[in-house]
The first five atom37 places (N, CA, C, CB, O) and aatype in JSON, in Angstrom:
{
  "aatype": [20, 20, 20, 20, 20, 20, 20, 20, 20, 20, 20, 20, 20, 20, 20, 20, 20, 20, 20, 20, 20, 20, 20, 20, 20, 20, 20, 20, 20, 20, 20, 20, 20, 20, 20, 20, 20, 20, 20, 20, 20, 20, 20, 20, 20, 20, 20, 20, 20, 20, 20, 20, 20, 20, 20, 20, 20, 20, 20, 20, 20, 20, 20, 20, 20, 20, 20, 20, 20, 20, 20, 20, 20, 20, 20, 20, 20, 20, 20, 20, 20, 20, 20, 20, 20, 20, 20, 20, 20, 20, 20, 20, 20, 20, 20, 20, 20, 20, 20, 20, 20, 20, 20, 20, 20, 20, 20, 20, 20, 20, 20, 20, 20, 20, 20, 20, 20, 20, 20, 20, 20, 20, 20, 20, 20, 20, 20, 20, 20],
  "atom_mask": [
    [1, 1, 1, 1, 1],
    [1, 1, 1, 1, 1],
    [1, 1, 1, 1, 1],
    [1, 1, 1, 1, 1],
    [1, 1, 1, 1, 1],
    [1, 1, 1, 1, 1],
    [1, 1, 1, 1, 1],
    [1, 1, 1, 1, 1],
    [1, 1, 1, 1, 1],
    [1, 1, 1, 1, 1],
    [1, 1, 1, 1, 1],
    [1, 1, 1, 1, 1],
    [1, 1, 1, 1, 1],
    [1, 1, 1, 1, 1],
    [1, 1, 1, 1, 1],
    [1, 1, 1, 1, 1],
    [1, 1, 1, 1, 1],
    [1, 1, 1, 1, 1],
    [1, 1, 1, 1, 1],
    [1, 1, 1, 1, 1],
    [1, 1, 1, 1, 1],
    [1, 1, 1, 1, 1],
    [1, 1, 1, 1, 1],
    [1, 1, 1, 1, 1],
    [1, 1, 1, 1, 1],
    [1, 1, 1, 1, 1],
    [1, 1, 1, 1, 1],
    [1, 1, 1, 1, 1],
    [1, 1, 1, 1, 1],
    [1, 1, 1, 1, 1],
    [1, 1, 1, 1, 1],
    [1, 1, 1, 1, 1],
    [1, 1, 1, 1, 1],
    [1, 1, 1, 1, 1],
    [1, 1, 1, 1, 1],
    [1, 1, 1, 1, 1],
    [1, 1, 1, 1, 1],
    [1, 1, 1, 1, 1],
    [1, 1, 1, 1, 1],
    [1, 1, 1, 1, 1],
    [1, 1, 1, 1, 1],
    [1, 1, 1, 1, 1],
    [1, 1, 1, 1, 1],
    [1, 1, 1, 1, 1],
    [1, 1, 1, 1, 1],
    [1, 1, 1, 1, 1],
    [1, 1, 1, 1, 1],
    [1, 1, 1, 1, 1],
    [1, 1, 1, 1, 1],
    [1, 1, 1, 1, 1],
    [1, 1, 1, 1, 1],
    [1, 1, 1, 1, 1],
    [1, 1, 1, 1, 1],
    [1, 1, 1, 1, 1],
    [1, 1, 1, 1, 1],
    [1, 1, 1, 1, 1],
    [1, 1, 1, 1, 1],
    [1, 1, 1, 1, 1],
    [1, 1, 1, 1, 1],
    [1, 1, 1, 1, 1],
    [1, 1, 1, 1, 1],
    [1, 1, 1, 1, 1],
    [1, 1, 1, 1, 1],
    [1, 1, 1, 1, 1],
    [1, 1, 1, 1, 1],
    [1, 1, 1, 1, 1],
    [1, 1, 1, 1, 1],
    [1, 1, 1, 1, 1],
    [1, 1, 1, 1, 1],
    [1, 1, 1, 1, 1],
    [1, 1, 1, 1, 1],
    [1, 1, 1, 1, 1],
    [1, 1, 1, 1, 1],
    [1, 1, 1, 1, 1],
    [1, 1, 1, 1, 1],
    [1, 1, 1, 1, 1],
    [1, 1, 1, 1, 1],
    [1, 1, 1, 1, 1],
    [1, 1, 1, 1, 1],
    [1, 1, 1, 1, 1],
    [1, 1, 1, 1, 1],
    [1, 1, 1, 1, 1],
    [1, 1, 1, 1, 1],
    [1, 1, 1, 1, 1],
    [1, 1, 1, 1, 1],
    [1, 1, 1, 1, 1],
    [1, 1, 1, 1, 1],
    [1, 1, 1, 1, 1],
    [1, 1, 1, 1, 1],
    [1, 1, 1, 1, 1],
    [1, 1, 1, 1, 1],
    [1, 1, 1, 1, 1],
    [1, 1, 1, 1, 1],
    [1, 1, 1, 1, 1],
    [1, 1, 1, 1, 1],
    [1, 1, 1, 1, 1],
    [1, 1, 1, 1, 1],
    [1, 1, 1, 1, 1],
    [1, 1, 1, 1, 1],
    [1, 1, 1, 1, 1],
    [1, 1, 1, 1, 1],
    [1, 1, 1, 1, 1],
    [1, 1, 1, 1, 1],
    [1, 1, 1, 1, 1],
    [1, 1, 1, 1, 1],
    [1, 1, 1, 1, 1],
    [1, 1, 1, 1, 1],
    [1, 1, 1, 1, 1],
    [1, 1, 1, 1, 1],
    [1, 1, 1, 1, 1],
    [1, 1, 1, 1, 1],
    [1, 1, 1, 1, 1],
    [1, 1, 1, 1, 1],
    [1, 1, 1, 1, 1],
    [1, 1, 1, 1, 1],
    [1, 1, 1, 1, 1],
    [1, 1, 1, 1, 1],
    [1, 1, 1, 1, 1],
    [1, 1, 1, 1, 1],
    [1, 1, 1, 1, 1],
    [1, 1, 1, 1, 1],
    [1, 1, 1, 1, 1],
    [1, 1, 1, 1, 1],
    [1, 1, 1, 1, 1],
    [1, 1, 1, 1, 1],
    [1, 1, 1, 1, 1],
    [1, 1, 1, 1, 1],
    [1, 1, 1, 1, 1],
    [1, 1, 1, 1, 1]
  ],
  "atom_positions": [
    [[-18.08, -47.46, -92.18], [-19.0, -47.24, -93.28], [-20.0, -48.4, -93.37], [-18.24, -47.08, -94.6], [-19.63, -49.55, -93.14]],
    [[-21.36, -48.08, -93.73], [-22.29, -49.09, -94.32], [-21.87, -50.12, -95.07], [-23.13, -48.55, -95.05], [-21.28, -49.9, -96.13]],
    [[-22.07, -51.22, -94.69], [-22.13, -52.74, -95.52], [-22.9, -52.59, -96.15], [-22.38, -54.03, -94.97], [-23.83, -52.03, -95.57]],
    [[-23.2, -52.89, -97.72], [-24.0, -53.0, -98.75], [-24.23, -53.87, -99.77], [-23.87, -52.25, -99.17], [-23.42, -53.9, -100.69]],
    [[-25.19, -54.59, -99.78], [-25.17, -55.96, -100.33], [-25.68, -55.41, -101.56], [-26.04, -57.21, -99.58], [-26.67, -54.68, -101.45]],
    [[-25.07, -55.66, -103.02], [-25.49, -55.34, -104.42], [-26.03, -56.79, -105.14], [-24.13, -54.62, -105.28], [-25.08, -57.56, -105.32]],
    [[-27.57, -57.4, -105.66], [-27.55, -57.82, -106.28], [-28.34, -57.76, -107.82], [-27.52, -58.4, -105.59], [-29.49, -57.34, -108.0]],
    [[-27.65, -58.14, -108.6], [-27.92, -57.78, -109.7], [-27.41, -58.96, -110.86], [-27.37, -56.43, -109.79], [-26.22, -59.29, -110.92]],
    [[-28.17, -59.37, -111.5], [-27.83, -60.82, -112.36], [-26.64, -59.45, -113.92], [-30.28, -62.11, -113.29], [-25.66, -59.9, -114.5]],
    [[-27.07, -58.24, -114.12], [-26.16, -57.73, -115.06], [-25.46, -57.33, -114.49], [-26.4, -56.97, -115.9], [-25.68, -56.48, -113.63]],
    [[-24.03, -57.92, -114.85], [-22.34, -57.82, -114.48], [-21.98, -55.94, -114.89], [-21.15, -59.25, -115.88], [-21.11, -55.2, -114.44]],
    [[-22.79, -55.73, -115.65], [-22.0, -54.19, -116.24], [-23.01, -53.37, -115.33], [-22.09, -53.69, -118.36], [-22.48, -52.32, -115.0]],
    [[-24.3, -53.5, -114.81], [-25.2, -52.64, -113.94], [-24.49, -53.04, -112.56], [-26.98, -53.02, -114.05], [-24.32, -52.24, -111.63]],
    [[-24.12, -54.28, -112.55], [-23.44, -54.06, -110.81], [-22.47, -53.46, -110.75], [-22.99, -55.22, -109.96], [-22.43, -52.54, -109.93]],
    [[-21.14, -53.76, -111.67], [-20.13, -52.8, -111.73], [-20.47, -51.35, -111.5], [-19.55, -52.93, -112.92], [-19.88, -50.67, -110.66]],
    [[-21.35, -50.92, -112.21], [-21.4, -49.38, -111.79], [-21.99, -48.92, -110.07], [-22.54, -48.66, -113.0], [-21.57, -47.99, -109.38]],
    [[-22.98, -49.85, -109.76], [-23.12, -49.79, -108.98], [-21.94, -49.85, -107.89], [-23.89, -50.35, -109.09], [-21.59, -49.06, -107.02]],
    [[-21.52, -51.01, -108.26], [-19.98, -51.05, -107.16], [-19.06, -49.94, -107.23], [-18.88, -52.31, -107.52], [-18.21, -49.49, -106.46]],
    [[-19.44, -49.66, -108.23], [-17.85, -48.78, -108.45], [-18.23, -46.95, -107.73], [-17.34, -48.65, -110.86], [-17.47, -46.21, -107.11]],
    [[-19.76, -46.71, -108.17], [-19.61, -45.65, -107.03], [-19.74, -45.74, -105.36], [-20.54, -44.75, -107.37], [-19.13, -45.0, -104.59]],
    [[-20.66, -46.8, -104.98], [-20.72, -47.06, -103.54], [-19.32, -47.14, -102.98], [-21.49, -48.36, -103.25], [-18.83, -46.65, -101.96]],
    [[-18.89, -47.8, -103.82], [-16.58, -48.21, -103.5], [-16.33, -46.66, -103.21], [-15.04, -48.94, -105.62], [-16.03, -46.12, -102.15]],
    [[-16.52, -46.19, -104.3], [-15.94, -44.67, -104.43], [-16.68, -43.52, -103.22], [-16.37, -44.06, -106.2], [-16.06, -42.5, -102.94]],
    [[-17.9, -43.77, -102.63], [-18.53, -43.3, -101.46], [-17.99, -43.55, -100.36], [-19.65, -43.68, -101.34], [-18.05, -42.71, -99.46]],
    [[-17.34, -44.76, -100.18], [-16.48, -45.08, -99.03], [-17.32, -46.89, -98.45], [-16.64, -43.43, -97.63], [-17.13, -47.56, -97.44]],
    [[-18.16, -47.08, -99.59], [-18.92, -48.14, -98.76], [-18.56, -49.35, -98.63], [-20.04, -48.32, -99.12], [-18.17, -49.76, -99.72]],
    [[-18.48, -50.26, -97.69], [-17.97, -51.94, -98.08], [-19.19, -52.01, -98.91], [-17.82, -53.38, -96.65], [-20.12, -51.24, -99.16]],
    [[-18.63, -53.93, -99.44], [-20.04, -53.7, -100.81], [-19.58, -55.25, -100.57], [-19.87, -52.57, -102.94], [-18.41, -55.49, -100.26]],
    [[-20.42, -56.18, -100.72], [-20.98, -57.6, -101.51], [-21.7, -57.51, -102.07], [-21.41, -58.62, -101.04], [-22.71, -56.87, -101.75]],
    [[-21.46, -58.32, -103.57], [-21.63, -58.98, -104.65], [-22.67, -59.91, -104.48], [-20.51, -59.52, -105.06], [-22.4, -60.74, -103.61]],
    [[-24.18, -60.1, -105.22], [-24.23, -61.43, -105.99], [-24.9, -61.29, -107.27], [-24.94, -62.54, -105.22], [-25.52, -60.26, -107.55]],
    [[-24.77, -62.42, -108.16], [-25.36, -61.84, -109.72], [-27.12, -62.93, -109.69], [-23.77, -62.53, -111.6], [-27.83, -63.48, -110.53]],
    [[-27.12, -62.81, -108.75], [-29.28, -63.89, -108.97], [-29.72, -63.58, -107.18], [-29.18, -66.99, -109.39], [-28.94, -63.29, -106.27]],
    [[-30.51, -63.68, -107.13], [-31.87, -64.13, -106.19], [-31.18, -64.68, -105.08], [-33.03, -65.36, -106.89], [-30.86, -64.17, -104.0]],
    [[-30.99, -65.85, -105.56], [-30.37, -66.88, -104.67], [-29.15, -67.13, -104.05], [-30.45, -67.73, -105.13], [-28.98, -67.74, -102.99]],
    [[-28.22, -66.57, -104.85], [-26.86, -66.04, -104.27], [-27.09, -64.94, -103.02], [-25.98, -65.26, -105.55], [-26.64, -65.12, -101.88]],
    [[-27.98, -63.6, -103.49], [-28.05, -62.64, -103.05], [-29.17, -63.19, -101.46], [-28.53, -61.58, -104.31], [-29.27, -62.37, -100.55]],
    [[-29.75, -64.3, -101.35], [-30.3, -64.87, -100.15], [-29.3, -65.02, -99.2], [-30.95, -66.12, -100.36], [-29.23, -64.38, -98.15]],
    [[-28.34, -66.07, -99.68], [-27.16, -66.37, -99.01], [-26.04, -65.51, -98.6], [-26.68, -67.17, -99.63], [-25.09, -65.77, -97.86]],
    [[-26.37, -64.36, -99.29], [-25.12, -63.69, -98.93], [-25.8, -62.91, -98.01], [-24.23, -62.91, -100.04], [-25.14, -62.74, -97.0]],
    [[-27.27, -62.2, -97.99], [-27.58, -61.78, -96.87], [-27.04, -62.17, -95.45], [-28.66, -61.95, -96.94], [-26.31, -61.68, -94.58]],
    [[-27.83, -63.43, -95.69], [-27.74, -64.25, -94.45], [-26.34, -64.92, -93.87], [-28.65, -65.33, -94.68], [-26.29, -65.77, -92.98]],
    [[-25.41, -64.44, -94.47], [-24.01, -64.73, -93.98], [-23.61, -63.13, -93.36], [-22.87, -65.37, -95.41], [-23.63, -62.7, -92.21]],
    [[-23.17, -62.39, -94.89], [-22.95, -60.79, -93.87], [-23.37, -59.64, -92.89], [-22.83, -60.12, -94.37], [-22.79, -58.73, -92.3]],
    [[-25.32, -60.37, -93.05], [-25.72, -59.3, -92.89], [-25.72, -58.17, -92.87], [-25.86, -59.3, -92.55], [-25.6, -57.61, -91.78]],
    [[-25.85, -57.36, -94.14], [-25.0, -55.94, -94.46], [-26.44, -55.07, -93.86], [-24.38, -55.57, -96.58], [-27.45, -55.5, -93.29]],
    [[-26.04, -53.66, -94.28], [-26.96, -52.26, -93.49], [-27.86, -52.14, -94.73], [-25.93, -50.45, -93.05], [-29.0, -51.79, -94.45]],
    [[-27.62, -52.33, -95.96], [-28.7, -51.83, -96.6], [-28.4, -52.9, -98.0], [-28.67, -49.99, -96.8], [-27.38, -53.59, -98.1]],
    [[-29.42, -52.86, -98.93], [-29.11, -53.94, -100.17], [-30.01, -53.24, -101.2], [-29.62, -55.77, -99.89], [-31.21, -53.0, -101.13]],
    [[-29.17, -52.98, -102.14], [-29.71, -52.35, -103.33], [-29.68, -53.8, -104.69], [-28.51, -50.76, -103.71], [-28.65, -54.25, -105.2]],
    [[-30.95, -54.22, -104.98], [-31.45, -55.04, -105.98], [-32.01, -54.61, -107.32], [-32.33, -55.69, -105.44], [-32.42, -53.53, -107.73]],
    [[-31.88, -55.89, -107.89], [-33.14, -55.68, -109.24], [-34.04, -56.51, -109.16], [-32.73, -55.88, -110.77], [-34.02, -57.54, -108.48]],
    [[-34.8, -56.18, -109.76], [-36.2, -57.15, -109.65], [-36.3, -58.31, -110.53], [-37.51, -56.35, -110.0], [-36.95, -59.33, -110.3]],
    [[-35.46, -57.99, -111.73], [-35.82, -59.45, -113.23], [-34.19, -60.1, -112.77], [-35.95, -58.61, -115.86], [-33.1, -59.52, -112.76]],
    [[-34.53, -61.33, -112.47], [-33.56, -62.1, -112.62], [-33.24, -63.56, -112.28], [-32.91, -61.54, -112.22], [-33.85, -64.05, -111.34]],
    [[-32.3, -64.34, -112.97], [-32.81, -65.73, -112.81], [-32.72, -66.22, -111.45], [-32.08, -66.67, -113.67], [-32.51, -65.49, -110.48]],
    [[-32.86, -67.33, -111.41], [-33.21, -68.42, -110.44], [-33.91, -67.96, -109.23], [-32.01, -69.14, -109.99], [-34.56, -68.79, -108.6]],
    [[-33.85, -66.63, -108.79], [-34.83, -66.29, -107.92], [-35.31, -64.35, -108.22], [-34.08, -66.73, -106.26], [-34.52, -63.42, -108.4]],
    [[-36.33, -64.3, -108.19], [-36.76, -62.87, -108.45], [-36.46, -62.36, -107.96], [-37.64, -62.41, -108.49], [-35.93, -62.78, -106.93]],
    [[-36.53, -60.49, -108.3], [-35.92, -60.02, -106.93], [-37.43, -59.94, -105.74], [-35.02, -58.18, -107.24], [-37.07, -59.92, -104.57]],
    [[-38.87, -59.89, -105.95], [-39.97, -59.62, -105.32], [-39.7, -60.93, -104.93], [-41.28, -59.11, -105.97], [-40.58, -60.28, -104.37]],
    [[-39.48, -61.85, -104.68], [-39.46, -63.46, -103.74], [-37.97, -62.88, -102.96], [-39.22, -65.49, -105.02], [-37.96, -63.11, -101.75]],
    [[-36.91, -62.27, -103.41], [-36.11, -61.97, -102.36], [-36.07, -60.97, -101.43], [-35.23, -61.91, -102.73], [-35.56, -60.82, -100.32]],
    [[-36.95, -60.16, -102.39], [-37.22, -59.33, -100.76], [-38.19, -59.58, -100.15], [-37.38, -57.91, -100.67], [-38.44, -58.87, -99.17]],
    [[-39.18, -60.81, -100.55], [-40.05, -61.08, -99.47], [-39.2, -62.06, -98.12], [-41.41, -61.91, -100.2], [-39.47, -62.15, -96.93]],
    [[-38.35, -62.54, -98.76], [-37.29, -63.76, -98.46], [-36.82, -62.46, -97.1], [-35.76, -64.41, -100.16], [-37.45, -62.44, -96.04]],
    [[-35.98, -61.73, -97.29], [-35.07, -60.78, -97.01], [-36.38, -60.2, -95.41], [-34.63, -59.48, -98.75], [-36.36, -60.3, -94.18]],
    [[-37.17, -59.7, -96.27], [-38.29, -58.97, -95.3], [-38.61, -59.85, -93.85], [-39.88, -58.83, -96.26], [-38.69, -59.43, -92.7]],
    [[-38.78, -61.48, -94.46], [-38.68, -62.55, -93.29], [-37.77, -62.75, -92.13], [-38.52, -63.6, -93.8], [-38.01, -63.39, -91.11]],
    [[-36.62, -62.05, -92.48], [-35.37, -62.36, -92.22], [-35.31, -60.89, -90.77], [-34.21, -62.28, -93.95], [-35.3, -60.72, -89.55]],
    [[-35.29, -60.28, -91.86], [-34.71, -58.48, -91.19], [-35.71, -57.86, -91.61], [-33.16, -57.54, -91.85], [-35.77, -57.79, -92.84]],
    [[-36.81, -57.23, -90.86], [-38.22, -56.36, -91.2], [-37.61, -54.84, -91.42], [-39.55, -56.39, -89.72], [-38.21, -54.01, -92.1]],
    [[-36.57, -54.63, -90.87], [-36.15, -53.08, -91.01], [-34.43, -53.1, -91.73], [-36.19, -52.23, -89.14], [-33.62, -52.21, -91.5]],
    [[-34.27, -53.83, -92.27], [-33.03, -53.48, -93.41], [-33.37, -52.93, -94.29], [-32.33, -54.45, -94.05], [-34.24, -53.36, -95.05]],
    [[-32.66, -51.62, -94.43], [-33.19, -50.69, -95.81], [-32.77, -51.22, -97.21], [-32.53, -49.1, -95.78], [-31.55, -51.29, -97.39]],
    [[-33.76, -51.69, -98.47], [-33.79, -52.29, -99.8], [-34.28, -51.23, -100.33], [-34.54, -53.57, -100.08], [-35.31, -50.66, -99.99]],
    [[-33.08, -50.78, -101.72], [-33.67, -50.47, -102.8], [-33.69, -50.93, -103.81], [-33.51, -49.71, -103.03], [-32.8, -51.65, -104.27]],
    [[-34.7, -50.62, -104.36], [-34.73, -51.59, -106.02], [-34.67, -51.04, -106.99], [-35.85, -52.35, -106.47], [-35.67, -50.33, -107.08]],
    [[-33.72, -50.89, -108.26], [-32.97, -50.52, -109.13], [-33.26, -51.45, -110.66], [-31.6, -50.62, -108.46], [-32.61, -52.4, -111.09]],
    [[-34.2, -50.9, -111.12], [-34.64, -51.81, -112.33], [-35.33, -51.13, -113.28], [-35.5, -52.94, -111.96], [-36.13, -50.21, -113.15]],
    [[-34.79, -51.87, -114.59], [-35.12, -51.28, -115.96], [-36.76, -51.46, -116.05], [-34.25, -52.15, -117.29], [-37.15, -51.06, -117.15]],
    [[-37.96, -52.0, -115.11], [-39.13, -52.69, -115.16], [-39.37, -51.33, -114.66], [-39.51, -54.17, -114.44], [-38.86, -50.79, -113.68]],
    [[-40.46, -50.75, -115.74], [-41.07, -49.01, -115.51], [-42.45, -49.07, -115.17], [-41.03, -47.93, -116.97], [-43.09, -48.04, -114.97]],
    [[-43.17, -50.76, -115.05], [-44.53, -50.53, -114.92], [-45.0, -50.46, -113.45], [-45.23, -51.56, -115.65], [-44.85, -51.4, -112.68]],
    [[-45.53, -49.39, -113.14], [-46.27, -49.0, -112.05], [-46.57, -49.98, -110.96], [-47.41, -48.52, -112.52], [-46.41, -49.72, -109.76]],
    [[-47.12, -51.4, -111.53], [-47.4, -52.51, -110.58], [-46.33, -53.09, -109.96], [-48.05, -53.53, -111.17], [-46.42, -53.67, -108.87]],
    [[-45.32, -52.95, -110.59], [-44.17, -53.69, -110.18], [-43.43, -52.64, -108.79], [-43.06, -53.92, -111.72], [-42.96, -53.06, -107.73]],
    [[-43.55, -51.21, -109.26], [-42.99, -50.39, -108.02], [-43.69, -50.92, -106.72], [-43.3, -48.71, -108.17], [-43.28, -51.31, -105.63]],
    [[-45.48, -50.68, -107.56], [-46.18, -50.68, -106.04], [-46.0, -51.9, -105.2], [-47.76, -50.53, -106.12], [-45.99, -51.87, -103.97]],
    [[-45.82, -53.28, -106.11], [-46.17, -54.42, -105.37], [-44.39, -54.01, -104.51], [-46.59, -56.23, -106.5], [-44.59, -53.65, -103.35]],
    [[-43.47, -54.01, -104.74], [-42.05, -53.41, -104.15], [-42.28, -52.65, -102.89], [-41.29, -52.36, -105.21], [-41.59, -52.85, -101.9]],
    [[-43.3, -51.72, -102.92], [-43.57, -50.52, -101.92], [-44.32, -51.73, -100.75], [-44.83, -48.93, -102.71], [-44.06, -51.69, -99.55]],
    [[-44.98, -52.46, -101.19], [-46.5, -53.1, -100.33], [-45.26, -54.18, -99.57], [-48.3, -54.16, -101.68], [-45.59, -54.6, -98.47]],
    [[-44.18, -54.54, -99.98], [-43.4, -55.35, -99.4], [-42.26, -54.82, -98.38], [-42.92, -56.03, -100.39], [-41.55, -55.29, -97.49]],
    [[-42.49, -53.38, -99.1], [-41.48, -52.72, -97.66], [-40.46, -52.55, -98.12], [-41.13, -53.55, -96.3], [-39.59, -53.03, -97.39]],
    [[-39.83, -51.81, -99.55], [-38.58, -51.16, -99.97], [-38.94, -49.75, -99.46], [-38.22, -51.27, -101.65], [-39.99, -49.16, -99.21]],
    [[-37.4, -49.4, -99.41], [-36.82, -47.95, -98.98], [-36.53, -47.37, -100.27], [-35.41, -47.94, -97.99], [-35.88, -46.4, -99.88]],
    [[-36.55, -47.26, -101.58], [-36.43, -46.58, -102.95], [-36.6, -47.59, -103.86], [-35.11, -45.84, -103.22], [-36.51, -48.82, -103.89]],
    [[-36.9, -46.54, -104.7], [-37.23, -47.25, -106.12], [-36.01, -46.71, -107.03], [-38.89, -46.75, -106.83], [-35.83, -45.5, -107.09]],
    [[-35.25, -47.51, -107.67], [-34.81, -46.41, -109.08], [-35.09, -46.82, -110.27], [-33.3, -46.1, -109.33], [-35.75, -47.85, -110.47]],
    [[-34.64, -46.08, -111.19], [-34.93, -46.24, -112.62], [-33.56, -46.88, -113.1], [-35.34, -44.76, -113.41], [-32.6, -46.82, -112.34]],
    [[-33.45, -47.4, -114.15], [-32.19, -48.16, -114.56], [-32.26, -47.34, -115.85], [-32.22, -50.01, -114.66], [-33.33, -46.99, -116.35]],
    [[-30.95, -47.03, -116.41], [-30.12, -47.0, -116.05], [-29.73, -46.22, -114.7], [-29.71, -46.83, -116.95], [-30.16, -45.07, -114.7]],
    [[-29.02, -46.59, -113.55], [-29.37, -45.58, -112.25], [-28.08, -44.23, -112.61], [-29.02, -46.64, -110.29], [-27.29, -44.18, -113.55]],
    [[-28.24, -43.45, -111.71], [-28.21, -41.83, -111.75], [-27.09, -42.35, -110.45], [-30.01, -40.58, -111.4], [-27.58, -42.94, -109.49]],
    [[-26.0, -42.16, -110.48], [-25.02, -42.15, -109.6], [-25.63, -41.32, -108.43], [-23.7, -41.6, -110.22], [-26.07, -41.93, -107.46]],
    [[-25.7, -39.92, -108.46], [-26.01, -39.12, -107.56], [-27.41, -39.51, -106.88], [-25.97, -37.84, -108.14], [-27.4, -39.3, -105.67]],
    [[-28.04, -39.8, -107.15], [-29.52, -40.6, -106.93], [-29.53, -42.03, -106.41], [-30.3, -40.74, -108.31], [-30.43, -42.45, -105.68]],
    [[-28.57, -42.73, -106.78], [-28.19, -43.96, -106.06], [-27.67, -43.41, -104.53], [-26.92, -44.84, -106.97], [-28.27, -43.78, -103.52]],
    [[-26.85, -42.75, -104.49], [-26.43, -42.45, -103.42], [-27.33, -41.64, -102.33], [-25.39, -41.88, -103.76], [-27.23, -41.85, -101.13]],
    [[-28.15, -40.76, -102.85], [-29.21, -40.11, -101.79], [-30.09, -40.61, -101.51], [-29.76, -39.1, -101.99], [-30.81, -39.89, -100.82]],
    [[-30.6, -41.9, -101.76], [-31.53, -42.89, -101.95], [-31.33, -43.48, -100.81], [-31.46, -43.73, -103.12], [-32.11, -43.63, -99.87]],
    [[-29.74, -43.98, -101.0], [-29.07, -44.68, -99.59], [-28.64, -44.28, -98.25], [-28.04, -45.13, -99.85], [-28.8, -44.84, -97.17]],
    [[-28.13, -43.32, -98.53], [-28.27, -42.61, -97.58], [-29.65, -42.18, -97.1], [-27.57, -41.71, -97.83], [-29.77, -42.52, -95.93]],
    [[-30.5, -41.7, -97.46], [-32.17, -41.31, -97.18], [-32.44, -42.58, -96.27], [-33.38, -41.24, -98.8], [-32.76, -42.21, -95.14]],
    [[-32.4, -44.03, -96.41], [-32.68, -45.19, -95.84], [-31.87, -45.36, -95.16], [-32.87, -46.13, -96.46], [-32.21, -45.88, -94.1]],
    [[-30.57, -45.1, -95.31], [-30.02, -45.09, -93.93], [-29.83, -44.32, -92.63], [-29.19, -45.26, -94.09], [-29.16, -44.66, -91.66]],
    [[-30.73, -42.9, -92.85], [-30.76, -42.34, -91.74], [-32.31, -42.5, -91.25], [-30.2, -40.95, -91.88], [-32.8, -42.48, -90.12]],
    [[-32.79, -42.64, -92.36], [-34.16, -43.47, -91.4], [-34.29, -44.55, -91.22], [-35.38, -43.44, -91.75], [-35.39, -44.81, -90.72]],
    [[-33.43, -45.68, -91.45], [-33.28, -46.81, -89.97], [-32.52, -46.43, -88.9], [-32.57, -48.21, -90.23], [-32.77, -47.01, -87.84]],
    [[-31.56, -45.49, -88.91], [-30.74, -45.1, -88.14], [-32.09, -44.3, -87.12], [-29.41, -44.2, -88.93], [-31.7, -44.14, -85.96]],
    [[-33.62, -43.78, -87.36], [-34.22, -43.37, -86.46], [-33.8, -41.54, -86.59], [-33.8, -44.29, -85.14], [-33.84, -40.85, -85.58]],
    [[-33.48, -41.04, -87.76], [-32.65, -39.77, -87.78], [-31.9, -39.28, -87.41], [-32.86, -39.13, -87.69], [-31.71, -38.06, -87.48]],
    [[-31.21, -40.12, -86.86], [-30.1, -39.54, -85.8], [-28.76, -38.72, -86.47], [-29.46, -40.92, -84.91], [-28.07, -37.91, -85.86]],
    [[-28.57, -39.16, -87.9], [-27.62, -38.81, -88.32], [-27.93, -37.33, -88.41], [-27.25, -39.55, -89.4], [-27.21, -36.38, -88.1]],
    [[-29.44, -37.32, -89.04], [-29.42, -35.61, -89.49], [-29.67, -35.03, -87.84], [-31.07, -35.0, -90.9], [-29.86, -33.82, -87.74]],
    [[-29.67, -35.67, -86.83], [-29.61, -34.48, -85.5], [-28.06, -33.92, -85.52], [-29.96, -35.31, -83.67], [-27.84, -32.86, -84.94]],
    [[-27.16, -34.5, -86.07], [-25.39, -33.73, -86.11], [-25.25, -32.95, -86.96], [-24.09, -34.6, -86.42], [-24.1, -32.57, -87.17]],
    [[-26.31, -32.4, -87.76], [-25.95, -31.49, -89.02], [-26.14, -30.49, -88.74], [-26.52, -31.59, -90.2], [-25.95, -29.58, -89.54]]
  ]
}
């Protein structure tokens, strides 16, 4: 199963998050800021990383520019209560694979991820269906 790096500075928005990706079958790392969530990239290197954008010590738009430096094709989605338009686009102009809305939609978290993971995968998954 997909490695999945979750960061998120709210403890009760990552929990949910964890708790259905767990329940999908996915490995999952944790971090609650920016800067944790740098380091943990760059140790596990997981398949895909679902973020938020408001949070301390490092943003999430400086970590996925951070992230983008790193790995140009790791699929990021971003998962945040921030509804204004500029904030998606500047997200899109940096090279995320989804946007969500917070509170997130279990079922929508998951097709999101999957969606990015068969297009880094190059589609291959949907040629077995």
């Amino acid at each position: 199963m997909p490695r999945i790096l979750v960061v998120d500075d709210s403890r009760l928005s990552r929990l949910m998050v964890v708790a259905a990706l767990r329940e999908a079958g996915h490995d999952i790392s944790e971090a609650a800021n920016g800067e944790q969530g740098l380091e943990s990239f760059r140790q596990d290197r997981p398949d895909c990383v679902v973020m938020d954008l408001l949070m301390p010590v490092m943003d999430g738009q400086e970590l996925l520019r951070r992230i983008r430096a790193i790995d140009s094709d790791v699929p990021i989605i971003v998962a945040s209560a921030d509804i204004q338009r500029s904030s998606q686009s500047a997200c899109e102009e940096l090279g995320i694979n989804g946007f969500l809305h917070k509170p997130i939609q279990k079922e929508a978290l998951l097709a999101c991820i999957d969606a990015a993971l068969i297009q880094e995968a190059g589609g291959q998954l949907n040629e077995t269906q």
